[in-house]
Residue frames as qw, qx, qy, qz and C-alpha x, y, z in Angstrom:
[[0.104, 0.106, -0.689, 0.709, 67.76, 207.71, -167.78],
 [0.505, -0.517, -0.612, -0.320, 64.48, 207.14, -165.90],
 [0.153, -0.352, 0.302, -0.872, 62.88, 209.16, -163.14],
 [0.195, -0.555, -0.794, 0.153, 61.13, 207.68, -160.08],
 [0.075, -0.530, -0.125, -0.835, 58.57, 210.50, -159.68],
 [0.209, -0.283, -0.724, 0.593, 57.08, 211.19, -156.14],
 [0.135, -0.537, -0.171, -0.815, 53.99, 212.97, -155.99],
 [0.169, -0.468, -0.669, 0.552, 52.45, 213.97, -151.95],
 [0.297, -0.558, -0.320, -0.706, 49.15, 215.62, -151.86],
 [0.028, -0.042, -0.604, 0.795, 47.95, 217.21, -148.45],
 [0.305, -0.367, -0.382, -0.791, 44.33, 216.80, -147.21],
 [0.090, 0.007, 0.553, -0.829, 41.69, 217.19, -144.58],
 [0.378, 0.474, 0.526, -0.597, 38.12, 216.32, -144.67],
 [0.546, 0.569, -0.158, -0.594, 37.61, 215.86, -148.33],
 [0.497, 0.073, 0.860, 0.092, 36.83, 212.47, -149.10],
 [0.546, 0.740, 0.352, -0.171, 34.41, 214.05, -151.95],
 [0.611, 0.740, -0.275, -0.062, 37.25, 215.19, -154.26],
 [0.545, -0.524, 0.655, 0.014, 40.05, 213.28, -152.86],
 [0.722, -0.035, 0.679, 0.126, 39.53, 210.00, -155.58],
 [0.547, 0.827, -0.040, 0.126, 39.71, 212.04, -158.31],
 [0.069, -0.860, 0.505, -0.017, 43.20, 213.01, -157.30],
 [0.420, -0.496, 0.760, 0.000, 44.55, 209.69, -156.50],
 [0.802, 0.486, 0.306, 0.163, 42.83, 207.84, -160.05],
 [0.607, 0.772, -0.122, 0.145, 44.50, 210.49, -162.05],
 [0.315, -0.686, 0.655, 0.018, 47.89, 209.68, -159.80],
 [0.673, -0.093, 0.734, 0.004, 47.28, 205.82, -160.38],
 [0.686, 0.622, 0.333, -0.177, 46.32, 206.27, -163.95],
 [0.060, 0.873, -0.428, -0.225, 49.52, 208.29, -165.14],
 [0.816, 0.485, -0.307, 0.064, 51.45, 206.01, -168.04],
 [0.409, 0.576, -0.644, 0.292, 54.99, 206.41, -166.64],
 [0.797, 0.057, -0.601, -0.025, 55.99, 203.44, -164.86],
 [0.630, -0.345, -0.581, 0.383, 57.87, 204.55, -161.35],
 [0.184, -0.562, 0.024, -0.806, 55.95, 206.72, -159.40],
 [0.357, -0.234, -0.755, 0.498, 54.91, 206.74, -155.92],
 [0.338, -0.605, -0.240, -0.679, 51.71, 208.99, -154.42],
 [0.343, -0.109, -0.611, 0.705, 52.68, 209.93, -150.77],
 [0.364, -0.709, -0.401, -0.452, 48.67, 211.26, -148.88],
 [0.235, 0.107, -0.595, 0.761, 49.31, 213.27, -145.98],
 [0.466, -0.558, -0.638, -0.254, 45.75, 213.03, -143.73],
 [0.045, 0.442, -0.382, 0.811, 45.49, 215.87, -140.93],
 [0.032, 0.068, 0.809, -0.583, 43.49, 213.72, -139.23],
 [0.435, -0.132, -0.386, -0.803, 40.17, 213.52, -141.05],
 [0.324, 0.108, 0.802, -0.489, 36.55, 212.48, -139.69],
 [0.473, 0.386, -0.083, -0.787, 34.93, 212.31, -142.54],
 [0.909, 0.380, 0.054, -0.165, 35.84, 208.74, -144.30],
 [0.367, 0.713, -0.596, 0.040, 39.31, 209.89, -145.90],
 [0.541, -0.422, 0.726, -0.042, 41.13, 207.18, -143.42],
 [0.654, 0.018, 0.754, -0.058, 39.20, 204.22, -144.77],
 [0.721, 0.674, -0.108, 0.119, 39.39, 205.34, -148.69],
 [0.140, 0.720, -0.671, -0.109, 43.10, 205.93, -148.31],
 [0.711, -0.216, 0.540, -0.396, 42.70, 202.04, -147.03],
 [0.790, 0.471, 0.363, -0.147, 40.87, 200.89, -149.55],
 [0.434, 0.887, -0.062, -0.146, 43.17, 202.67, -151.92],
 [0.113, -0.761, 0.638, 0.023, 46.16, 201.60, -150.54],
 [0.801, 0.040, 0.589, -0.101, 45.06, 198.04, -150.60],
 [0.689, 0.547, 0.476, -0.009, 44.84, 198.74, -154.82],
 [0.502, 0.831, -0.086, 0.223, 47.23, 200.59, -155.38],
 [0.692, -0.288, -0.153, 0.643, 51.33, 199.59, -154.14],
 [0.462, 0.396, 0.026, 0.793, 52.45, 202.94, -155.25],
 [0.427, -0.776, -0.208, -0.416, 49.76, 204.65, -152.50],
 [0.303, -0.423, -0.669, 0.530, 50.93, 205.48, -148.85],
 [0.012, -0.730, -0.028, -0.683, 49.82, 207.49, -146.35],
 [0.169, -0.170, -0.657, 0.714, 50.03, 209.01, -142.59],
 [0.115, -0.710, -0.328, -0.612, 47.31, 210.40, -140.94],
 [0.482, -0.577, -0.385, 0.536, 47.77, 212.63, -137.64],
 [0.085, 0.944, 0.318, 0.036, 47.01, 215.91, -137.22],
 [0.538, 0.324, 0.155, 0.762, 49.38, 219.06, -138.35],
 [0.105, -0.690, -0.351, 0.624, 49.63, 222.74, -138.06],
 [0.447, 0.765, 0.034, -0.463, 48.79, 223.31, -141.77],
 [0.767, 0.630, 0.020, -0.122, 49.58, 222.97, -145.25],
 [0.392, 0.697, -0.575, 0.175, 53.17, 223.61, -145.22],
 [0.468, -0.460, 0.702, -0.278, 53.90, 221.46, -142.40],
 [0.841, 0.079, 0.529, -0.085, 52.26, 218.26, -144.32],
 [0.883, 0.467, 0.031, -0.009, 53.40, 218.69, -147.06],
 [0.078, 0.706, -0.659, 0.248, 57.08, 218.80, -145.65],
 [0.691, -0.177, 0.602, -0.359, 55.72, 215.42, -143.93],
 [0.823, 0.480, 0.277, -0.122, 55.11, 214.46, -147.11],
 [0.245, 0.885, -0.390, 0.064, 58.72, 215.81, -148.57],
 [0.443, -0.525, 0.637, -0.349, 60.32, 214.03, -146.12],
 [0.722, -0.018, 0.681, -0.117, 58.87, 210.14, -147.06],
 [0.699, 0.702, -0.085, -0.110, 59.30, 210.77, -150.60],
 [0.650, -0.468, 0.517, 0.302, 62.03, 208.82, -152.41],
 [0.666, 0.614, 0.364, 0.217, 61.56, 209.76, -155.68],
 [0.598, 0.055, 0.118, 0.791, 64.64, 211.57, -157.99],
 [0.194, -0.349, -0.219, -0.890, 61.44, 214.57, -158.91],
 [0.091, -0.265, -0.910, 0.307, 58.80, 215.59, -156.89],
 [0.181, -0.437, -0.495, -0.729, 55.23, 217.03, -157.51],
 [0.059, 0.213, 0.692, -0.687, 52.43, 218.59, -155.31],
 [0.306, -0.346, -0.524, -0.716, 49.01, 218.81, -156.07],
 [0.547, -0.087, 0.354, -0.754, 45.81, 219.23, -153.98],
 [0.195, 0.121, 0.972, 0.054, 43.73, 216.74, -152.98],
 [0.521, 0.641, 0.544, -0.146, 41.06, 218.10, -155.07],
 [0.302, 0.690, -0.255, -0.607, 42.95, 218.66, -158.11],
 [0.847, -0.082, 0.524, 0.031, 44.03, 216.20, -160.48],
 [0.254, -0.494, 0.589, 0.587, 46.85, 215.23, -163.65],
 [0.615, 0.528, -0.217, -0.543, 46.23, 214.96, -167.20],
 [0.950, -0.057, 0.306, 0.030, 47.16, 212.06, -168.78],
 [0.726, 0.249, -0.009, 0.641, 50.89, 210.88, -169.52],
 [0.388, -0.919, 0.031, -0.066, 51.40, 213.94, -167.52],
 [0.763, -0.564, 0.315, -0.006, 54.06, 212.32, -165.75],
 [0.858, 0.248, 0.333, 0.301, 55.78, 210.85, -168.55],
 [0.306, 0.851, 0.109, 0.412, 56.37, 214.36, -169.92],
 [0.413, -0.894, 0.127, -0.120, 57.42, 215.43, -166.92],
 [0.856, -0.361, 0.238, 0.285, 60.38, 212.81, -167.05],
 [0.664, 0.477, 0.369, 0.441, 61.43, 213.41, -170.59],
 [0.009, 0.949, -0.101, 0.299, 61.70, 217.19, -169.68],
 [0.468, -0.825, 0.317, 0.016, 64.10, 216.56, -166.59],
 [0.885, 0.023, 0.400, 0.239, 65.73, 214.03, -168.78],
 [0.511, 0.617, 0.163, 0.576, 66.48, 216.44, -172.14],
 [0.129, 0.806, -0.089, 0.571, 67.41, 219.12, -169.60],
 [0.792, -0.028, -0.532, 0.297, 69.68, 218.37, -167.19],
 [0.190, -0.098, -0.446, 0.869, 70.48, 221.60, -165.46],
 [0.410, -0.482, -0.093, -0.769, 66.81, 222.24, -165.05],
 [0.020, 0.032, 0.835, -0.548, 66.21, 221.88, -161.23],
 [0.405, 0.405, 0.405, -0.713, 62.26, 223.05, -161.93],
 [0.039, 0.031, 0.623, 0.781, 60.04, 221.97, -164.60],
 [0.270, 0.394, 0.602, -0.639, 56.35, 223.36, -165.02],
 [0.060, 0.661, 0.656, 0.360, 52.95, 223.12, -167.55],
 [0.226, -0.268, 0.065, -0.934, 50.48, 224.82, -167.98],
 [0.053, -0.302, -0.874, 0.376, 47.17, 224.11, -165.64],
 [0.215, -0.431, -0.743, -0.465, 43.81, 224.59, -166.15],
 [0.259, -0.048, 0.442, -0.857, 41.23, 226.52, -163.51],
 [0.305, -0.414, -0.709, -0.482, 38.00, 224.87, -162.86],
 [0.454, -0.382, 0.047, -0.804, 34.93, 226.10, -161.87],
 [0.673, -0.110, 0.592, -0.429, 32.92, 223.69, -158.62],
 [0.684, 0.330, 0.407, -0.507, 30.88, 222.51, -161.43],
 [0.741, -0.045, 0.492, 0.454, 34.04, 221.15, -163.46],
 [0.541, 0.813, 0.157, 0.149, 34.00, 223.75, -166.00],
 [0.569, -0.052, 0.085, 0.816, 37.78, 225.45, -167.10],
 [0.107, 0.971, 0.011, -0.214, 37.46, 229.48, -166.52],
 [0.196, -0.889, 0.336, 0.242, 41.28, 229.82, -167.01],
 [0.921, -0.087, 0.134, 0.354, 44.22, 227.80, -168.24],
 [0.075, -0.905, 0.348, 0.234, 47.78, 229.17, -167.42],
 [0.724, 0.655, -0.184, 0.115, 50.56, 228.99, -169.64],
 [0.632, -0.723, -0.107, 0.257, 53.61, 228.50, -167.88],
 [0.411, 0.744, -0.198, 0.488, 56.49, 230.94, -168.10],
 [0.677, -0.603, -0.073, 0.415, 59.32, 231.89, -165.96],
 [0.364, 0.896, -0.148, 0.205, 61.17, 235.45, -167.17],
 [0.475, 0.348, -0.585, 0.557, 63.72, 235.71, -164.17],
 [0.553, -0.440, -0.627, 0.328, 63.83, 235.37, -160.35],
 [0.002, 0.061, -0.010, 0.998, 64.09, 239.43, -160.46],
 [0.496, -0.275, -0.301, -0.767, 60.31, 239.53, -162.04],
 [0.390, -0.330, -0.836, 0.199, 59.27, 236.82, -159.01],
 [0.341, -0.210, -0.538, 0.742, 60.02, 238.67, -156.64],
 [0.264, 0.061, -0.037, -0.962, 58.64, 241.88, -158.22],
 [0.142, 0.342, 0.917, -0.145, 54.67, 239.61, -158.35],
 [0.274, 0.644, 0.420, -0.577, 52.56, 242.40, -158.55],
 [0.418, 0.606, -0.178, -0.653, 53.73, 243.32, -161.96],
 [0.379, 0.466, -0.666, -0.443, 54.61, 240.12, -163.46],
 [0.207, -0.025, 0.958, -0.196, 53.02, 237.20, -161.78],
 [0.578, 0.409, 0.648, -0.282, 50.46, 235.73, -164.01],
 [0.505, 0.812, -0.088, -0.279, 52.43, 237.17, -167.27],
 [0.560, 0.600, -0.569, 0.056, 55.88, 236.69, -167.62],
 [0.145, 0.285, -0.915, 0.247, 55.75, 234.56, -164.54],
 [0.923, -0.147, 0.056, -0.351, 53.46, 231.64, -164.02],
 [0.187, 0.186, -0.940, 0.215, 54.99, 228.39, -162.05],
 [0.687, -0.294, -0.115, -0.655, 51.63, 226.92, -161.10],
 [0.188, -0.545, 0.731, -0.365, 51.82, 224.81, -158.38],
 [0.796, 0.145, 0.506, -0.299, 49.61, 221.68, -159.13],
 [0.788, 0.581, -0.100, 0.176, 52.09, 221.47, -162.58],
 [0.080, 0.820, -0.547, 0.149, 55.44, 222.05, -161.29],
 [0.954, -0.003, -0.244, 0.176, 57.84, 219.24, -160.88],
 [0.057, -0.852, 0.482, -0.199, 61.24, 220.30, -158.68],
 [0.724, 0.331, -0.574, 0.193, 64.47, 217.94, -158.41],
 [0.775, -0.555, -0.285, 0.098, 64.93, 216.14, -155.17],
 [0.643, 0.153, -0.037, 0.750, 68.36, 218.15, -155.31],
 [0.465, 0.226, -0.143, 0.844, 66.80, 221.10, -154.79],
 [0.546, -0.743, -0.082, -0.378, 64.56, 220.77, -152.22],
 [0.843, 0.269, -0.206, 0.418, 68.10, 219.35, -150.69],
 [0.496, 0.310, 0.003, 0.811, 69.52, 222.15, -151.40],
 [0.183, -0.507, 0.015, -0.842, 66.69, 225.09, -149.97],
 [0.173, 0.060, 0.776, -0.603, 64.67, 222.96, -147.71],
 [0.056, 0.395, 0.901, 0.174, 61.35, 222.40, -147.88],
 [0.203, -0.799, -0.289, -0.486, 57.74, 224.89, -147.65],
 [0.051, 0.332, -0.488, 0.806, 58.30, 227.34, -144.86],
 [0.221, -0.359, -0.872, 0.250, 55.90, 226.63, -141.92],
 [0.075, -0.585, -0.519, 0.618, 55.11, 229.51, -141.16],
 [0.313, 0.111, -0.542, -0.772, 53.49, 230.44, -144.80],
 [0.306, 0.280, 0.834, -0.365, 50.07, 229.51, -144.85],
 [0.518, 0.773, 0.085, -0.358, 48.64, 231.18, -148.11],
 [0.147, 0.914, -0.289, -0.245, 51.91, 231.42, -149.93],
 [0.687, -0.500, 0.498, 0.170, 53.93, 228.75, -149.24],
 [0.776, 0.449, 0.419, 0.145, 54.27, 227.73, -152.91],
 [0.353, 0.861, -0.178, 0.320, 56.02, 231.27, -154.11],
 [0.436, -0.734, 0.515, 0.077, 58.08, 231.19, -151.05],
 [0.543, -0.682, 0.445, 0.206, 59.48, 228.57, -152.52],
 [0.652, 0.673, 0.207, 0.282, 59.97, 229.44, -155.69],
 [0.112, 0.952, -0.270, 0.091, 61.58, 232.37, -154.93],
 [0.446, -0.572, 0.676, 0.131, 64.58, 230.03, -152.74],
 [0.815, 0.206, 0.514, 0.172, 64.32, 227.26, -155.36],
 [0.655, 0.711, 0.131, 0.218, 65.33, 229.97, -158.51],
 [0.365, -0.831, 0.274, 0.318, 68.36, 231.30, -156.59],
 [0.430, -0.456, 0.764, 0.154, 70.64, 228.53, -157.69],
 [0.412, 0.148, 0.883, 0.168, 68.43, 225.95, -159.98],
 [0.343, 0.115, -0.282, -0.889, 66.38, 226.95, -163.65],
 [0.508, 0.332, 0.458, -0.649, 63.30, 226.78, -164.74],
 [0.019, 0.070, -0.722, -0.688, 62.19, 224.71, -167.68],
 [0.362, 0.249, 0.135, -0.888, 58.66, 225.79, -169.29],
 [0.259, -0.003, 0.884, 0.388, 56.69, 223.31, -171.12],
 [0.568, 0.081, -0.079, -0.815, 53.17, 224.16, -173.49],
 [0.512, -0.173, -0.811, -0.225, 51.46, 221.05, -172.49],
 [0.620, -0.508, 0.082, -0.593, 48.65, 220.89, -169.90],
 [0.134, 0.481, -0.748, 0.438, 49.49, 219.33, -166.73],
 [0.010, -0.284, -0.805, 0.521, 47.06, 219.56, -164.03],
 [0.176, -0.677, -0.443, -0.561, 43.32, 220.80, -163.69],
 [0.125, -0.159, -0.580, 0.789, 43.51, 222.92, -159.96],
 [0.133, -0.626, -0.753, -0.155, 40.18, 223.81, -158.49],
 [0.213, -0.052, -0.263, 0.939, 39.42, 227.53, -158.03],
 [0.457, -0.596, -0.478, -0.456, 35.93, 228.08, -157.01],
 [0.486, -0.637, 0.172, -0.574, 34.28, 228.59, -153.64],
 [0.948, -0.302, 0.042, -0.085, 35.58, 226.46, -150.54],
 [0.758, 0.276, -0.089, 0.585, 39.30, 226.83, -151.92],
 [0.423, -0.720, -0.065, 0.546, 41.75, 228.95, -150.45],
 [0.370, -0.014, 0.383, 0.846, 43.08, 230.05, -153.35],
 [0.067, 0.477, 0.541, 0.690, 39.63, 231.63, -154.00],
 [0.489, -0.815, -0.305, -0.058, 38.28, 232.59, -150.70],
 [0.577, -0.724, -0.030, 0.378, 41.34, 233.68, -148.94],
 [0.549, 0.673, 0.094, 0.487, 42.82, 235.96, -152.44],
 [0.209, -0.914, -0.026, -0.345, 43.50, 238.99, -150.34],
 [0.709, -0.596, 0.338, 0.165, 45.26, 237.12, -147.34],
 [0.778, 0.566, 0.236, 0.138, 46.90, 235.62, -150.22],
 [0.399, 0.737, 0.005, 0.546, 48.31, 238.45, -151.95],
 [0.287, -0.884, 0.287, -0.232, 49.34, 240.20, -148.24],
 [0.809, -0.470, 0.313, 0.165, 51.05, 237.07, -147.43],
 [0.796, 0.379, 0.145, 0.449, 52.93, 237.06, -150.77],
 [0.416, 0.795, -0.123, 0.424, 54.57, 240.49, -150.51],
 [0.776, -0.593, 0.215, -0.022, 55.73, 239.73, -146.79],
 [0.811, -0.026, 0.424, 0.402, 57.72, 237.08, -148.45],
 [0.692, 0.564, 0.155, 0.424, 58.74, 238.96, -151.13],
 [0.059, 0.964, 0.021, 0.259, 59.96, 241.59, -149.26],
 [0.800, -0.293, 0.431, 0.298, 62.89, 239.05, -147.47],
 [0.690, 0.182, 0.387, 0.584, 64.27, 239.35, -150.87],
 [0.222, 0.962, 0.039, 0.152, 64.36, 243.60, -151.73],
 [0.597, 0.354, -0.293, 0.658, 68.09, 243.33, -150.28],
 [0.312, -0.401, -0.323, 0.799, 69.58, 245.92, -147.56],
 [0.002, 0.938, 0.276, -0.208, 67.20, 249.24, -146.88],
 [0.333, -0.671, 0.336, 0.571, 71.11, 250.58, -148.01],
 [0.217, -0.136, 0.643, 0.721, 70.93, 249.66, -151.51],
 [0.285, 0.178, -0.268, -0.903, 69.42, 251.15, -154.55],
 [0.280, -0.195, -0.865, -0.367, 66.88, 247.34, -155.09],
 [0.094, -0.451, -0.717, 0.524, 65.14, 247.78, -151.86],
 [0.056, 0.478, 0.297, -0.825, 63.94, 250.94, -153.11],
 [0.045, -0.184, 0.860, 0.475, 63.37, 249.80, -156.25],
 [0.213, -0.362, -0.907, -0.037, 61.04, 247.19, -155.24],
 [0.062, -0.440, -0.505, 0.740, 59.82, 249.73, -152.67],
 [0.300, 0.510, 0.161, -0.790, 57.94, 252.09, -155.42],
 [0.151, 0.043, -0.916, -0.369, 57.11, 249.55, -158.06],
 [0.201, -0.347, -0.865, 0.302, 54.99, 248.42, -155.34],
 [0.182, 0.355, 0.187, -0.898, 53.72, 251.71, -154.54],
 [0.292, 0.293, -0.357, -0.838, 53.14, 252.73, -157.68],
 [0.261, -0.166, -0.885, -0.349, 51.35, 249.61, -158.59],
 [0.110, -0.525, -0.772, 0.341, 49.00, 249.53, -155.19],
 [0.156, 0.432, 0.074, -0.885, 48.48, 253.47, -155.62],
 [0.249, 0.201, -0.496, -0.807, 47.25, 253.04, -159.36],
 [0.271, -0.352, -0.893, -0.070, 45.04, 249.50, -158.78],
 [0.180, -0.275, -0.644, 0.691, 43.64, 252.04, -155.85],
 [0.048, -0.428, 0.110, 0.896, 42.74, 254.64, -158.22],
 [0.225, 0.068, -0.894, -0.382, 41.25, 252.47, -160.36],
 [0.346, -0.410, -0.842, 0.046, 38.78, 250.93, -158.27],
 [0.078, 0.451, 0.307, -0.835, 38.03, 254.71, -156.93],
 [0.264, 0.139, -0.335, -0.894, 37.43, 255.68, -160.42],
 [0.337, -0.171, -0.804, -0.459, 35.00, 252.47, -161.15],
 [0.101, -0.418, -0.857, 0.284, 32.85, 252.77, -158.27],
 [0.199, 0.548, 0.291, -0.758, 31.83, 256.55, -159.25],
 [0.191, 0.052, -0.603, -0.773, 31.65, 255.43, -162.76],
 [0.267, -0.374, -0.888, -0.009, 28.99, 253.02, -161.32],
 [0.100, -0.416, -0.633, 0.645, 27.53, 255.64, -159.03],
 [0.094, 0.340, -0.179, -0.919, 27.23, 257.86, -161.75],
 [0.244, -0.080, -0.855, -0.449, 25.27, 255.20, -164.18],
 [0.100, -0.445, -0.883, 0.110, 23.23, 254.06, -161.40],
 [0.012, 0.512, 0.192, -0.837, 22.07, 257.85, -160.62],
 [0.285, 0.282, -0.261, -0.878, 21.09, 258.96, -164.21],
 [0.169, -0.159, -0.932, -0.277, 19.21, 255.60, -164.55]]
């Protein structure tokens, strides 16, 4: 069986890492794919490369007009896709090679997986790799719970994940009103119903350096994730809500305690110096 693969990248003013993203789209081995650019209305160039780009590549579109954020294009982008899988990536990240190919062959040898995800790489501005995650997926229990298990027994990196047109279908697309997050939100609706298959091959490379939200706006981030996670602790009447309720605690109380304990270790050092 053969997958047409759809991949839509959202972007804004960033004609400077933009053509990295759309070579390593156009480069990818497997045969029917499609690369759907949503454009919020840049002034920078982006128009007249997508242009150019589209001109050289059939498998390129795009819209540009302006948006009220990330989740909103890339539901624009959801939306004109016509492919059986579909991928997201920034427009300054970009896919390994034969990526894509893998990516079929997984949804292909595993039919009831609605989700399949790599691992992905962190780079620094200056192209170096601080990081590369492994991906893993324990249960839709340990999602939810994030604080203790997101980046261990659960990593679904979003610039490697691949999700069946079935079961964005099925949940809908990125909430709108998620603007940090939007990516776990919908994980969390996407693992109700559909699994997760895990693969050890590198996917994507995702920039996390300065100028990225994922690195500048950690904090908002992390408040906007437990919002969302808290939609899912059940009824204030049963025994999970409370559950979740001092996990949390306990986790924010101890990280607190922590970071009390290291600034007087530091006060203390700097004093006897």
């Amino acid at each position: 069986m053969t997958f047409k693969i759809s991949i839509v990248t959202a972007t804004l003013n960033r004609a400077e890492f933009l053509p990295r993203c759309i070579e390593s789209v156009a480069a990818q081995s497997h045969p029917d794919k499609e690369h759907i650019v949503i454009d919020g209305g840049s002034t920078d160039g982006t128009v007249e490369l997508l242009t150019d780009y589209a001109r050289r590549y059939p498998h390129l579109r795009f819209i540009s007009e302006k948006d009220n954020g990330l989740s909103q294009a890339f539901n624009r982008g959801l939306a004109l896709a016509t492919g059986d899988v579909i991928g997201v990536i920034g427009d300054d990240d970009f896919y390994q090679p034969g990526a894509l190919e893998v990516v079929a062959q997984e949804f292909a040898c595993h039919p009831e997986a609605g989700l399949v995800s790599g691992s992905c790489a962190h780079s620094r501005n200056d192209g170096s790799i601080w990081l590369t995650q492994q991906a893993s997926f324990s249960s839709r229990r340990d999602l939810i719970e994030w604080w203790r298990y997101w980046g261990n027994a659960v990593v679904i990196p979003a610039p490697s994940t691949f999700i069946r047109r079935r079961v964005i279908e099925a949940v809908g697309g990125f909430e709108e009103a998620d603007r940090y997050a939007m990516d776990y939100h919908h994980w969390i609706k996407s693992t109700e119903k559909f699994r997760v298959t895990t693969v050890d091959r590198l996917f994507a490379t995702f920039r996390n350096d300065e100028g990225t939200i994922s690195f500048s706006r950690n904090r908002q981030q992390q408040a906007e994730m437990l919002a969302i996670s808290k939609r899912y602790w059940g009824s204030p009447l049963g025994p999970d809500f409370y559950r979740f309720l001092f996990s949390y605690w306990r986790y924010y109380k101890c990280r607190d305690l922590r970071g009390r304990v290291k600034r007087k270790l530091r006060r203390v050092l700097a004093f006897r110096r």
